[in-house]
C-alpha positions in Angstrom: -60.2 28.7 25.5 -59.5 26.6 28.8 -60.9 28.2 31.8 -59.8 30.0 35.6 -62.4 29.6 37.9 -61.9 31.6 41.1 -63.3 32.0 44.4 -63.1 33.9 47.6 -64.6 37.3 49.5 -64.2 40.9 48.6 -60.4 40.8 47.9 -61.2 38.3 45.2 -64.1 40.5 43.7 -62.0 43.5 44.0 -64.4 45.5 45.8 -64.0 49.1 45.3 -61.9 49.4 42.4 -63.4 51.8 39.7 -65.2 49.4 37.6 -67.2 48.1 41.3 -68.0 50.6 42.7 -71.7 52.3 42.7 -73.3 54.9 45.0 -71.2 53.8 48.1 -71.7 50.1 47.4 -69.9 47.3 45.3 -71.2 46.8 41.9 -73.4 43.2 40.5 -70.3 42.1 38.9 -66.4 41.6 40.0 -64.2 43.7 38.7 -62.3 43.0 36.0 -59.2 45.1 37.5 -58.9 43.0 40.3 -56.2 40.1 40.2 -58.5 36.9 38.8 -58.9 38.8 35.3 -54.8 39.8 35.2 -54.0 36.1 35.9 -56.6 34.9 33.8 -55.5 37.1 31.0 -51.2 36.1 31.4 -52.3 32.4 31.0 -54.8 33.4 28.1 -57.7 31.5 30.2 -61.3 33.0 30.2 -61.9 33.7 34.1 -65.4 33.0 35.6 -65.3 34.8 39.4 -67.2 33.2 42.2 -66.5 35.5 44.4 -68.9 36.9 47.0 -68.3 40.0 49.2 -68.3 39.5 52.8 -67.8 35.9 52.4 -66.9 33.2 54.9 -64.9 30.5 54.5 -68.3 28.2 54.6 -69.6 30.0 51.9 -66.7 29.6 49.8 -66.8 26.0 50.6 -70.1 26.0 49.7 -69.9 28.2 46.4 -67.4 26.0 45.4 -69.2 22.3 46.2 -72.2 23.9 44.0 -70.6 25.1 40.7 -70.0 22.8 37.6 -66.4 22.3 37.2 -64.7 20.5 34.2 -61.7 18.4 34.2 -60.0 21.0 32.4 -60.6 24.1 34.3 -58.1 25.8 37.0 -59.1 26.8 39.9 -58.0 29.0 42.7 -59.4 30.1 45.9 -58.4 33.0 47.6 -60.0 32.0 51.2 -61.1 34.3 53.8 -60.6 35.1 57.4 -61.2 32.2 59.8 -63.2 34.4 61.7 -66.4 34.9 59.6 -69.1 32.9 59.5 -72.6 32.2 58.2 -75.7 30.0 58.6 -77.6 28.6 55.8 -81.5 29.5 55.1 -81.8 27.4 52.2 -79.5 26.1 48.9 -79.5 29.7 47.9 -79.4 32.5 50.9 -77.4 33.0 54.0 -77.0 35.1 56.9 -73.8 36.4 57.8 -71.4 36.6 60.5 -68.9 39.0 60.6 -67.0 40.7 63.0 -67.3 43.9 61.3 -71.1 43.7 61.8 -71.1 43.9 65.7 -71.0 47.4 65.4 -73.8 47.8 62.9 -76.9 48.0 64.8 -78.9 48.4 61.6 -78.4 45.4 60.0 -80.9 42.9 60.0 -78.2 40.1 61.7 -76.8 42.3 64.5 -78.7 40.4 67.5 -77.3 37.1 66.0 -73.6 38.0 65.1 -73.4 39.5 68.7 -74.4 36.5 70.3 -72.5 34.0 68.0 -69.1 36.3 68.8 -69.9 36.6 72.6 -71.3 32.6 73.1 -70.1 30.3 70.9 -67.1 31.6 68.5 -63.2 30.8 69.9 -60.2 31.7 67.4 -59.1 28.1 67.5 -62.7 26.5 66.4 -62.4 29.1 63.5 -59.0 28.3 62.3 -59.4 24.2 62.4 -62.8 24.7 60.7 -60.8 26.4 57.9 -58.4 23.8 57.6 -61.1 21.5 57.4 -62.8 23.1 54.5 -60.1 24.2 52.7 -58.8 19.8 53.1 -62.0 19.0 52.1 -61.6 21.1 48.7 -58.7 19.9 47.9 -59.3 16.3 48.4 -62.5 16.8 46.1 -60.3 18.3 43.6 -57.3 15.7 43.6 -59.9 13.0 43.2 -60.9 14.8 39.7 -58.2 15.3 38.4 -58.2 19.2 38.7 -55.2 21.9 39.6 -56.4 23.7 42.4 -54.1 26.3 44.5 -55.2 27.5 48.2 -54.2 30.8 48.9 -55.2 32.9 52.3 -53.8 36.4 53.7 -51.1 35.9 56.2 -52.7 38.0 58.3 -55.5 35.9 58.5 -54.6 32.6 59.2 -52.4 31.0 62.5 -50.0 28.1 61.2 -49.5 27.3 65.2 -53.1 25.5 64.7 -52.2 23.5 61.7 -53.6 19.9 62.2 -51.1 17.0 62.0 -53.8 15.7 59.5 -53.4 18.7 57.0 -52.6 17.5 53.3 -53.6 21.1 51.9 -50.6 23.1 50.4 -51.9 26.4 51.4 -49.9 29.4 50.3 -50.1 32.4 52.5 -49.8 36.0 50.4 -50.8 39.5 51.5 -51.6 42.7 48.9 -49.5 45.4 49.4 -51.7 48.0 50.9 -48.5 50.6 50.9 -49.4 50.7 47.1 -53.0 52.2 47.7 -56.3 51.6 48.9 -59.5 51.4 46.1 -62.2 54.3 46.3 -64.2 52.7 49.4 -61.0 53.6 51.7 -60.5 50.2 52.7 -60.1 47.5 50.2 -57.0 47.0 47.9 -55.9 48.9 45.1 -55.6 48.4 41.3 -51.9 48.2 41.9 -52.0 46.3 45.0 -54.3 43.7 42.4 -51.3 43.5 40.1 -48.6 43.3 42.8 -50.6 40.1 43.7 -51.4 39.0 40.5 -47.5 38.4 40.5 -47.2 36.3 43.8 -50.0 33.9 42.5 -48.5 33.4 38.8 -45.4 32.9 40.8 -47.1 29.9 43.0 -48.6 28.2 40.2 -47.4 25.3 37.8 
């Protein structure tokens, strides 16, 4: 069986649908209710999910650059908001910057996300750093040979900054969040997954 690689943040792991959800928390593994397993399983591929919660769109860059990918795998990325962020330890762990974390004075990152959002992050640096990543993918990808599809959230991402130097067909979608939220009250539901599912079959060849 040929194989769907995906990657992305939470919305890709399907964070706080039944099957992920523990004690207040996501699970170890994605969900298999989340849209990568029902697009996987209407083109009869075997899905492997790179997703990570609370993801950037350097990390996913990142994920992606450092997994083994054959010739005759699919993949598609679900990227994140522009407005996340992370700085690498080492080849394996990362801290996080997200805008949700200013407000959490208990995690560990708090001193750094406040000063990275009050000193050195601007909306447009964000969105042209996207484009650049999400270029740099899919140049890597042509060059082998392999289907790739670039997806993002509407809401997320400003076309007004689109480079002239963009080659990137990247296909804005949004989930339907008047179908549901999962059980953490803020993610996606299982039918907001399948409404989704839908627009992606419908975008690829």
């Amino acid at each position: 069986m040929s194989r769907l690689l995906v990657f992305g943040c939470s919305l890709t792991y399907g964070e706080g649908l039944k099957d992920c959800w523990e004690n207040y928390r996501p699970s170890n593994t994605p969900s298999k209710l989340a849209w990568p397993n029902l697009v996987g399983e209407n083109l009869n591929k075997e899905v492997f999910n790179f997703s990570i919660p609370g993801a950037s769109n350097k990390l996913i860059w990142y994920t992606v650059l450092n997994t083994e990918i054959k010739k005759t795998d699919l993949v598609i990325i679900l990227w994140t908001s522009p407005d996340r962020y992370c700085f690498f330890k080492d080849n394996k762990s990362s801290i996080r910057i997200l805008p949700s974390d200013l407000n959490r004075k208990f995690r560990s990152n708090h001193k750094m996300t406040n000063f990275y959002y009050k000193r050195l992050y601007s909306n447009f640096d964000s969105q042209i750093d996207t484009y650049n990543r999400i270029n740099y993918i899919n140049y890597y990808f042509n060059s082998k040979n392999i289907k790739n599809y670039h997806f993002i959230e509407k809401s997320f991402f400003n076309n007004n900054c689109e480079p002239f130097w963009n080659e990137a067909k990247i296909l804005g979608i949004e989930f339907d969040y008047n179908l549901g939220l999962a059980l953490d009250n803020l993610h996606p539901s299982q039918e907001a997954h399948k409404d989704l599912s839908k627009t992606i079959l419908k975008n690829i060849e």
